[in-house]
C-alpha positions in Angstrom: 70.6 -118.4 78.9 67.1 -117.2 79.7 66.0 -119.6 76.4 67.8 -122.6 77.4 66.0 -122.9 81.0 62.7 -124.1 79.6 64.5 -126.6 77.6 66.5 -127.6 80.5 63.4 -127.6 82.9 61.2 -129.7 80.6 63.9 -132.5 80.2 64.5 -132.7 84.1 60.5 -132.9 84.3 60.1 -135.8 81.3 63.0 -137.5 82.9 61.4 -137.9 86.8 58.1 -139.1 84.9 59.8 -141.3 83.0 61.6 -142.6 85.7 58.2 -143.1 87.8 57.1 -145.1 84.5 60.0 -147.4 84.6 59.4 -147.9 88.2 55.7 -148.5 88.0 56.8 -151.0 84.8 59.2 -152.7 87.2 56.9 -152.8 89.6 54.4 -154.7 88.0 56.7 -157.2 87.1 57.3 -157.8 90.7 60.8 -156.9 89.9 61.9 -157.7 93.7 60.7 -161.1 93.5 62.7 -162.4 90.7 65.9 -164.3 90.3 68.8 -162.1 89.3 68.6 -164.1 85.8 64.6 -163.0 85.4 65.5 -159.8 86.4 68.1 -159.1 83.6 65.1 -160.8 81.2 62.7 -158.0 82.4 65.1 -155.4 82.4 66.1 -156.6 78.7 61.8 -156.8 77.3 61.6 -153.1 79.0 64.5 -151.8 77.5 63.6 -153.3 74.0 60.4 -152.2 74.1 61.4 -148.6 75.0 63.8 -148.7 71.6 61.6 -149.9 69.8 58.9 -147.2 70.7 62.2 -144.7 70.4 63.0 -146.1 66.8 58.9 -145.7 66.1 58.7 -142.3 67.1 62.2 -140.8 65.1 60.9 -143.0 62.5 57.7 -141.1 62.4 58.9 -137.7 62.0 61.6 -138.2 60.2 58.9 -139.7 57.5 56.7 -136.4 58.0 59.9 -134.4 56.9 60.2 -133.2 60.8 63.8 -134.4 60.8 66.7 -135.3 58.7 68.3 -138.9 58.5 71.1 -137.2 60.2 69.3 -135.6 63.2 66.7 -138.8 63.9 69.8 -141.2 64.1 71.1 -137.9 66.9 67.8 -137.8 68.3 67.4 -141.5 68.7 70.9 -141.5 70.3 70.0 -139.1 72.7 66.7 -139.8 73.9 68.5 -143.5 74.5 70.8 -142.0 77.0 68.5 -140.3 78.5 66.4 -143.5 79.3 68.7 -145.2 79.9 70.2 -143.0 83.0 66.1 -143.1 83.8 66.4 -146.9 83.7 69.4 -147.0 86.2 67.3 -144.8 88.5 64.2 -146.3 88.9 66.1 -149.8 89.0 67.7 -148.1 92.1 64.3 -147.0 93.2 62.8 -150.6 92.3 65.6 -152.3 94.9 66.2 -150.7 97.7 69.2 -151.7 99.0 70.6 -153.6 95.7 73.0 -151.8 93.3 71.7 -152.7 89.8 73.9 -151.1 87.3 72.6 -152.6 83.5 76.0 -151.5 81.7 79.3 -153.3 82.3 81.8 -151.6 84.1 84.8 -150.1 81.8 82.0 -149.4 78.6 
């Protein structure tokens, strides 16, 4: 148990920055301001963008031999649900007072 709380500490830490990244991204694009239609757009680049650097990264390492085919497809899963919940919580912290939820209910 002991080994697991670093693990578990550093993932709670790298998700509040990456939340505070996704705000600061939504920020800029004046997220507040836009039609509900832009808004999905912006959400949509960011989200693209983030998979692509995701896909980049397991890519990488999985060419240096740091990880299987196997474990980069698992990896890439994962670190997508985990930015993905950090997504949903800075678009919470982006609009206060509007519920922003990017995945369709009953998914």
């Amino acid at each position: 148990m002991i080994s697991q709380t670093p693990a578990y500490i550093n993932t709670q830490d790298a998700m509040k920055r990456q939340t505070a990244t996704f705000v600061d991204m939504l920020q800029s694009v004046k997220i507040g301001d836009l039609t509900p239609l832009e808004r999905s757009q912006a959400v949509e680049g960011i989200w693209r963008d983030t998979c692509a650097h995701i896909d980049e990264v397991c890519e990488a390492k999985q060419a240096r031999g740091h990880l299987s085919r196997e474990t980069a497809i698992e990896a890439r899963a994962t670190y997508r649900r985990l930015l993905l919940i950090a997504l949903n919580q800075a678009l919470n912290i982006a609009l206060p007072g509007s519920r922003f939820n990017p995945m369709p209910q009953g998914s």
